[in-house]
C-alpha positions as CSV (number, residue, x, y, z in Angstrom):
1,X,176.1,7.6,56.4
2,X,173.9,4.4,57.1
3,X,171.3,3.4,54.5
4,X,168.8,4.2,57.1
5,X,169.9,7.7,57.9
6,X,170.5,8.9,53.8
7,X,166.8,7.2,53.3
8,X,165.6,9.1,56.4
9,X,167.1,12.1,55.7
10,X,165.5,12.5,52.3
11,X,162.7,11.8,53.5
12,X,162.5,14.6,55.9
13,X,163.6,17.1,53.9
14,X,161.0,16.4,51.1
15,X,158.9,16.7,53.8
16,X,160.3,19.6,54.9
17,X,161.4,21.7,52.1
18,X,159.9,19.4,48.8
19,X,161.1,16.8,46.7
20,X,164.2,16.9,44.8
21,X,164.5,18.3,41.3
22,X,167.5,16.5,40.6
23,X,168.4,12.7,40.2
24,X,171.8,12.6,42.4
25,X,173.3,9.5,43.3
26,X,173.8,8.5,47.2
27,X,175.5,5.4,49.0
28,X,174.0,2.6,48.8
29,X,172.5,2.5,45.8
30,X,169.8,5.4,46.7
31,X,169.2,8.3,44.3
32,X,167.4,12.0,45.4
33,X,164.7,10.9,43.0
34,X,164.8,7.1,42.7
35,X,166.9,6.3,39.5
36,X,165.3,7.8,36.8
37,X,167.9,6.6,34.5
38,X,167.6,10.5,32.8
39,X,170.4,11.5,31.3
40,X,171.7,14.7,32.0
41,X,173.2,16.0,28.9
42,X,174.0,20.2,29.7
43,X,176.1,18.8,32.7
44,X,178.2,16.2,30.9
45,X,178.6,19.1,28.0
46,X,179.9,21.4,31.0
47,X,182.0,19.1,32.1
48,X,183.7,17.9,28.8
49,X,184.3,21.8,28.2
50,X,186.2,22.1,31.4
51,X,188.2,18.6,30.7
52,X,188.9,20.0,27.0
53,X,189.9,23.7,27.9
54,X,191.3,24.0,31.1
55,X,195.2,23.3,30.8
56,X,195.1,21.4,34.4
57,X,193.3,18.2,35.2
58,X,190.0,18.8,37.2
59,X,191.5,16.9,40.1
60,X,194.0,20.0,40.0
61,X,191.5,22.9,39.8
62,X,188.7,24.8,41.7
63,X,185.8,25.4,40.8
64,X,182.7,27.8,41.6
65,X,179.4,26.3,41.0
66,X,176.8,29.8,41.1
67,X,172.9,29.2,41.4
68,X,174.1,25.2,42.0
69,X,170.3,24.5,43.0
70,X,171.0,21.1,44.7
71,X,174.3,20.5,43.5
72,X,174.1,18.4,40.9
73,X,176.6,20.3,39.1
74,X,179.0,20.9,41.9
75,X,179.0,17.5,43.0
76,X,180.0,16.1,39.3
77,X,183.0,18.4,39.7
78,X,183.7,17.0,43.3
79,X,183.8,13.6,42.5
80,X,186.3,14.2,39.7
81,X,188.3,15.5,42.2
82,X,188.3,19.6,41.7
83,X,188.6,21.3,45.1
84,X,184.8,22.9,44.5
85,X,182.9,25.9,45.8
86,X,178.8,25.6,45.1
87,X,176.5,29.1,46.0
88,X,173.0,29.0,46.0
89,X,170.6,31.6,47.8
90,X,167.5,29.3,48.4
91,X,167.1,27.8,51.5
92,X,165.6,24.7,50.5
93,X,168.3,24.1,47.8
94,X,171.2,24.7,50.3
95,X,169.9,22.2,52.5
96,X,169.8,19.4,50.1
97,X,173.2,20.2,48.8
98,X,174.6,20.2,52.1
99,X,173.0,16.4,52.4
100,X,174.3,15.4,49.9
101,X,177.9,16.8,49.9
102,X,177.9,15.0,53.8
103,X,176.1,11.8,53.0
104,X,179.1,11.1,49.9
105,X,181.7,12.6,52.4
106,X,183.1,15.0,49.8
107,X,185.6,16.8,52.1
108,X,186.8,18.8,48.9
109,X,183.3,20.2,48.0
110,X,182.0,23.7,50.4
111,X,178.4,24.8,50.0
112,X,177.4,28.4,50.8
113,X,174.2,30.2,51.4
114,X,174.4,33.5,49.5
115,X,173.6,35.9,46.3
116,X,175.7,35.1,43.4
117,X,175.5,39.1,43.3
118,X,177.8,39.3,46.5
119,X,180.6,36.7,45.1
120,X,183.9,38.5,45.3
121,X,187.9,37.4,45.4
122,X,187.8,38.7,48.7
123,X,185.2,36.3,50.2
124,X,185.4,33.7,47.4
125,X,189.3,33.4,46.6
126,X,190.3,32.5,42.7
127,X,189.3,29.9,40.6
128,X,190.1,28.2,37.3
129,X,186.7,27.4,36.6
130,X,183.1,29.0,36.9
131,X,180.7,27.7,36.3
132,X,177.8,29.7,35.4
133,X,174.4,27.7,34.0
134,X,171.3,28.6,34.4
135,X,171.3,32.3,36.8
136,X,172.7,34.3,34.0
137,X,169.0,34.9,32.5
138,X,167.8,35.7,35.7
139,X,169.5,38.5,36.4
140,X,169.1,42.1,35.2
141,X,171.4,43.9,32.3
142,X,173.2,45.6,34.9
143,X,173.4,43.1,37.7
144,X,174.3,40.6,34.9
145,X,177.1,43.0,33.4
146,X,178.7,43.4,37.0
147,X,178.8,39.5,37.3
148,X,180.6,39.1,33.9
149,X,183.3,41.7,35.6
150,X,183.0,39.9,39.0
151,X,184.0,36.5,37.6
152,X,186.7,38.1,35.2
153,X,188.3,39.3,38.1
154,X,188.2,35.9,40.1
155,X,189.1,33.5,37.4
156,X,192.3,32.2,36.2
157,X,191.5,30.1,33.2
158,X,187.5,29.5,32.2
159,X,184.2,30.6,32.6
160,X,181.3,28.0,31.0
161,X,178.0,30.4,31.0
162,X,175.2,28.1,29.9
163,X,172.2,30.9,29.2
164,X,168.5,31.8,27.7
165,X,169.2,34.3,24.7
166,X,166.9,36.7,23.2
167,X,166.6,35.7,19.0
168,X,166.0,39.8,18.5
169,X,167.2,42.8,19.9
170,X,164.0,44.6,20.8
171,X,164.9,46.3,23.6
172,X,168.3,48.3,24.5
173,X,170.0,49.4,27.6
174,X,173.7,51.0,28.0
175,X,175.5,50.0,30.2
176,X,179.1,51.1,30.7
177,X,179.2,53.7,28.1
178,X,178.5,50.7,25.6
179,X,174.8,49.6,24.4
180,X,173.5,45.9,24.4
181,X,170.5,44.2,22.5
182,X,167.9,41.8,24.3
183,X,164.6,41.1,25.9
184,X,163.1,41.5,29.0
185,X,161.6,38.5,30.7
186,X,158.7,38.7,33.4
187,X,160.2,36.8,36.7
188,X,157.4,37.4,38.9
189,X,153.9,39.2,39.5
190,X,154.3,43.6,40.6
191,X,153.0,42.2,43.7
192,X,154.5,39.1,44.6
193,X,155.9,39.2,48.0
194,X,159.9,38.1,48.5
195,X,158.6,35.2,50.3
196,X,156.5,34.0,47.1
197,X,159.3,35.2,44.5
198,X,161.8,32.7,46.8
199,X,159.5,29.9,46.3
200,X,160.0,29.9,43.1
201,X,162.4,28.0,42.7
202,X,162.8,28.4,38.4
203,X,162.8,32.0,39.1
204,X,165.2,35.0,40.3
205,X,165.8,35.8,43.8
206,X,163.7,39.4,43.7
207,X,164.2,41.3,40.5
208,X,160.7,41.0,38.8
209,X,161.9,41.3,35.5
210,X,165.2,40.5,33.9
211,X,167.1,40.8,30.9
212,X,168.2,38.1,27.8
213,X,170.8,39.9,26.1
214,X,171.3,38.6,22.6
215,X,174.1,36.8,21.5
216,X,176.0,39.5,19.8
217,X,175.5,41.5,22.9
218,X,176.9,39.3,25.3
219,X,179.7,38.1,23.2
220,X,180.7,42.1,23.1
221,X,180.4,41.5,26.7
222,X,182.6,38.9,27.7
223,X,185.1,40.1,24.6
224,X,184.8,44.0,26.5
225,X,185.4,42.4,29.8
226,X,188.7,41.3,29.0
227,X,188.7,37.5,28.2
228,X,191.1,36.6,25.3
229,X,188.1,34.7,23.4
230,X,185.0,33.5,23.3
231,X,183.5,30.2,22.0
232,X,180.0,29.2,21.7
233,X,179.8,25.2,22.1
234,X,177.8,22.9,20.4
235,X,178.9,19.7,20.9
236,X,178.2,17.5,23.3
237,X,174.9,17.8,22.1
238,X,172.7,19.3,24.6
239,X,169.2,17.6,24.6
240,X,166.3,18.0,26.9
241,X,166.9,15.8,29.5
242,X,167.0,12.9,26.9
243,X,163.8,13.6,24.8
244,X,164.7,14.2,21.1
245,X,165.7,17.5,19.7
246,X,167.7,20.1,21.3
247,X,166.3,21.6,24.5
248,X,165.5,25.0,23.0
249,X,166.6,26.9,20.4
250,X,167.6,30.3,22.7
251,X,169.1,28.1,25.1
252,X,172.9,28.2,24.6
253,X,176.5,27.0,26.1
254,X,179.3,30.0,25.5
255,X,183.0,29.6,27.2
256,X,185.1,32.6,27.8
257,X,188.7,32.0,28.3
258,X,190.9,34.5,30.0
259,X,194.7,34.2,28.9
260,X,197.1,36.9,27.2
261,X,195.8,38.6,24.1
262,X,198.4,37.4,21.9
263,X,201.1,39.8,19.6
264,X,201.1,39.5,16.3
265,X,204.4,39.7,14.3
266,X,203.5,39.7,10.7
267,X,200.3,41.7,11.4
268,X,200.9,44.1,13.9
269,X,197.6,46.4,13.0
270,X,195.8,43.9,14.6
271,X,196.9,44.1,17.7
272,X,195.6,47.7,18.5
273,X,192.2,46.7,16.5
274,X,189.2,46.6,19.1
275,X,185.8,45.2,17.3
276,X,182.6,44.5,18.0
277,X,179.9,42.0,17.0
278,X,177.1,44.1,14.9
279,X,173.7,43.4,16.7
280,X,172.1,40.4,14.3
281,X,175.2,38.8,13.1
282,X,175.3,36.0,15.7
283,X,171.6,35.6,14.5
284,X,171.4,32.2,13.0
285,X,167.9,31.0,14.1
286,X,166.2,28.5,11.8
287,X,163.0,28.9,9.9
288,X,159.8,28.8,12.1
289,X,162.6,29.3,15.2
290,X,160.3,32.5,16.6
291,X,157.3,30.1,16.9
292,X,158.8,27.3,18.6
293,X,160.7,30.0,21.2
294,X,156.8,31.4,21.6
295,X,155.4,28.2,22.2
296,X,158.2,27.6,24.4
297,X,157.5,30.8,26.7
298,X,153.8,29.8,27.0
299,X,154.9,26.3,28.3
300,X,157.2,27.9,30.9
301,X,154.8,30.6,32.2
302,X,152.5,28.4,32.8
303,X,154.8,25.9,34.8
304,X,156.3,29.1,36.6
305,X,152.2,30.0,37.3
């Protein structure tokens, strides 16, 4: 694309469907939002765990980018080569991916319109790498649940799920025959209409509530689903958007890695053991933590409102 038609085209589809949220680079020296020079630390903490963990070099693996927003994410991947699948089920945020992905020519990088609900081997094909950040809160316990066993099914090697947590365990649902701990999380007004909920675009599709499991709970998740283990990363640091201090304390990276369980020789009672995180004992919250997460809830209920 020219410089004229990228600097067009942004400029009709802020018209069209609103300015973007993200700072993507385009030919020519022209970025979605001007160069903001912000950097954007939960993707390059993504990405280093998919460099570090994945036993083939992204060039050599594919990747599925769900909720990719305008993607940001899924672009990264693209231009370091990974044959790379983005799905996103707004409108608005399709369409800006889509420009994007044309106006860098990135032949090995597919967008599709749809609900990360509906991803299946069957429609999708496998992967070595998904990418989860950022949709995992906005889903219910038992949509959420199914989407842990949807992406066990479809993955060969690693699945990065960067996610709100709840600190306490207040409310319980069961789910499988097994219980989890968490929170549920207003979305949107009893009466918003779908066409108001998908206009929000910080927001789930049409659930009005959802679910932050804690992160006991969604470690026995992943572990119950089948992965061979599960890591919670904390390093590269993940900032908020460059302003000091982390971006928020319930706001957490975890990898699941799916490989054989191995044998043990000189242990062999542990192979059979099958255990289970007792609720509170991933709790590691610092003093004053509950206030800071309160005044963090006002700040984003008032930005969603």
């Amino acid at each position: 694309m020219t410089k004229e038609l990228i600097e067009k085209g942004i400029g009709d589809i802020n018209q069209r469907f609103g300015e973007w949220t993200s700072d993507i680079p385009l030919p020519h020296d022209i970025w979605t939002r001007g160069n903001q020079k912000t950097p954007h630390t939960r993707l390059k903490r993504i990405v280093q765990i998919a460099q570090d963990l994945c036993p083939k070099p992204l060039s050599q693996c594919r990747v599925l980018d769900l909720g990719c927003l305008e993607g940001n994410f899924s672009i990264e991947f693209a231009l370091h080569g990974a044959e790379t699948v983005g799905v996103e089920i707004r409108e608005s945020n399709i369409r800006k991916a889509i420009f994007c992905q044309e106006a860098l020519n990135l032949v090995n990088l597919t967008f599709r319109q749809g609900d990360v609900r509906d991803i299946s081997e069957a429609t999708h094909g496998r992967f070595d790498i998904i990418v989860c950040s950022g949709i995992f809160y906005h889903l219910t316990a038992e949509d959420a649940f199914k989407l842990v066993s949807t992406m066990f099914s479809m993955i060969d090697r690693l699945v990065i799920i960067d996610t709100h947590v709840a600190l306490r365990g207040r409310k319980k649902t069961v789910i499988g025959g097994d219980v989890y701990y968490g929170e549920t999380y207003r979305e949107h007004s009893a009466k918003a209409t779908q066409d108001q909920k998908s206009r929000k675009s910080w927001a789930s599709w049409d659930n009005p509530t959802s679910f932050w499991f804690t992160r006991a709970s969604l470690v026995n998740m992943l572990n119950r689903a089948g992965f061979s283990s599960v890591y919670e990363n904390f390093v590269p640091l993940h900032k908020n958007f460059g302003k000091p201090g982390v971006e928020c304390i319930d706001r957490c990276t975890f990898v699941a890695v799916k490989d054989k369980r191995c044998a043990l020789v000189t242990s062999p009672a542990a192979n059979s053991l099958e255990e289970s995180c007792p609720e509170g004992s991933l709790s590691y919250s610092q003093h004053g933590a509950r206030l800071r997460v309160l005044f963090h809830r006002i700040l984003t209920t008032l930005r969603r409102w």
